[in-house]
N, C-alpha and C positions, 0 to 999 in steps of 0.2 A: 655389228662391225662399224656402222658408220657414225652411231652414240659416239665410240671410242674414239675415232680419230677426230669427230668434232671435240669432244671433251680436250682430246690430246691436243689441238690445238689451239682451242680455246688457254688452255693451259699455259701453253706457251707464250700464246701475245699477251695474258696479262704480266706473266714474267716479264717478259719484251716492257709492258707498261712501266711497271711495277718501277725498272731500272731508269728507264727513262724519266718516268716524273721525279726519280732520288737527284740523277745528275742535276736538267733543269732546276728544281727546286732550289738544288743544294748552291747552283750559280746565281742564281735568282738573288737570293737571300746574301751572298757572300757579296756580288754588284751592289746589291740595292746599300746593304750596309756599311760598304765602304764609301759609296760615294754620298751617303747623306748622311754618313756620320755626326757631324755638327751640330744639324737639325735637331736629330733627334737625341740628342743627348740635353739639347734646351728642353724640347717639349719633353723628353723624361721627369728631367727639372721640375717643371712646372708640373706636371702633373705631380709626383709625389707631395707637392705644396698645395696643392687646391684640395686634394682629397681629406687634407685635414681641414675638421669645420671648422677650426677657431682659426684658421688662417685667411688671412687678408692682405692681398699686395699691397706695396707699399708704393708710394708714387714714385720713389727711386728703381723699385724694377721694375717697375711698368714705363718708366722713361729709357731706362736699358733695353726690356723687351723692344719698345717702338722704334730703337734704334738701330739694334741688333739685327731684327727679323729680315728690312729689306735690305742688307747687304748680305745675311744665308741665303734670300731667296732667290737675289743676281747671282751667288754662287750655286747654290740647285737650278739656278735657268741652264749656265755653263754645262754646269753636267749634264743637264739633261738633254741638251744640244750634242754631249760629244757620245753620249749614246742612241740618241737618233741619229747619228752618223753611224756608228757601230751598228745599230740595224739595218739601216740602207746599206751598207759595206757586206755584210754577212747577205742580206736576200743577196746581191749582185755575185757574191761569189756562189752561192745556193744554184743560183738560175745558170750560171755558167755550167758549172761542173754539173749540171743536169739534160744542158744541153748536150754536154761532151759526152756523155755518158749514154744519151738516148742518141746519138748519132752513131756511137759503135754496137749498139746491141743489134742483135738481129732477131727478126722471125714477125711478127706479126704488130699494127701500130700498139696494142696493148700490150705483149710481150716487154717492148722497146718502153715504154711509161714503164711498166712494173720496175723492171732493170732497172731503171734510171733514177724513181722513185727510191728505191734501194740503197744504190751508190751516192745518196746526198742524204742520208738518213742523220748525221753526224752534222754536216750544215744545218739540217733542220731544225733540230735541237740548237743550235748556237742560236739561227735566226728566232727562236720561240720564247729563248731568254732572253734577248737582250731587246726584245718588243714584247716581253711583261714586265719590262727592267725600265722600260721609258715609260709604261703603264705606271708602275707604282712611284717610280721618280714623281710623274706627272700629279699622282694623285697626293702625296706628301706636298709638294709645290700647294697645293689648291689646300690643303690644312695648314697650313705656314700662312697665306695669303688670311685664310681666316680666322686665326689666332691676333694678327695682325691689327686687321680688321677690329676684331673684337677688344682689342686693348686701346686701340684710339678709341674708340666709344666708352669706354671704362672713363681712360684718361680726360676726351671731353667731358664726360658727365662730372668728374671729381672740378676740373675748373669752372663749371658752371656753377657748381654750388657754393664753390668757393666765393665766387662774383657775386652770389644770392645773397652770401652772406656779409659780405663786405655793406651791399646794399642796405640791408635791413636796418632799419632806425635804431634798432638797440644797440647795434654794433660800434 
């Protein structure tokens, strides 16, 4: 008998999981996509261009690129500022309504956590999205920075050679 109801409710919380990670995920992915759209529609760009070997930037998008990138990436700061508000907005209401919650339950202090652990179940999930939402924002950010990066170093190297060759006696 007690295989069963451990199974039985084993059963259950991954169901309970199972739903859980669909919502999250499913906000996760809809947040993240909406708000760094832009980004990622360049870095899609570019990647389909790179992956071809006989492809070679051209000093015109690499001049676009180096121009483009830091004004998405003041935009992806924006954003990812007003969803680190939305996370700190979402814990404070979490912690409220948890407070409210463990003040009217009764019976024993774990009784009153359980209860209240409970009735914010639905916060929790907001707060867990939209603080892997400033997660993935943050880490796009820092792939942007380094795309960036990596194209002034392109673009210095192409004027450098350029100046080599200006230089050279034969020229």
């Amino acid at each position: 008998m007690k295989d069963i109801i451990n199974q039985s409710t084993l059963d259950e919380c991954n169901d309970i999981l199972s739903h859980a990670e669909s919502i999250v995920g499913t906000n996760i992915i809809n947040n993240v996509n909406e708000l760094t759209k832009e980004l990622d529609c360049l870095i899609d760009q570019m990647h389909k261009k790179v992956l071809r070997e006989e492809y070679q930037i051209s000093d015109k998008e690499l001049e676009k690129l180096i121009i483009r990138l830091p004004i998405l990436i003041y935009e992806l700061n924006n954003v990812l500022m007003k969803a680190g508000i939305r996370e700190d907005l979402s814990k404070i209401i979490k912690q409220t309504n948890y407070n409210q919650a463990f003040s009217i339950q009764e019976g024993t202090i774990a009784d009153k956590k359980s209860g209240a652990e409970l009735a914010v179940k639905e916060e929790q999930l907001l707060e867990t999205t939209w603080k892997r939402s400033v997660k993935i924002i943050s880490q796009k950010m820092d792939i942007a920075n380094d795309l960036l990066s990596s194209c002034k170093k392109i673009f210095s190297k192409r004027i450098e050679e350029v100046n080599l060759i200006k230089r050279s006696p034969d020229y």
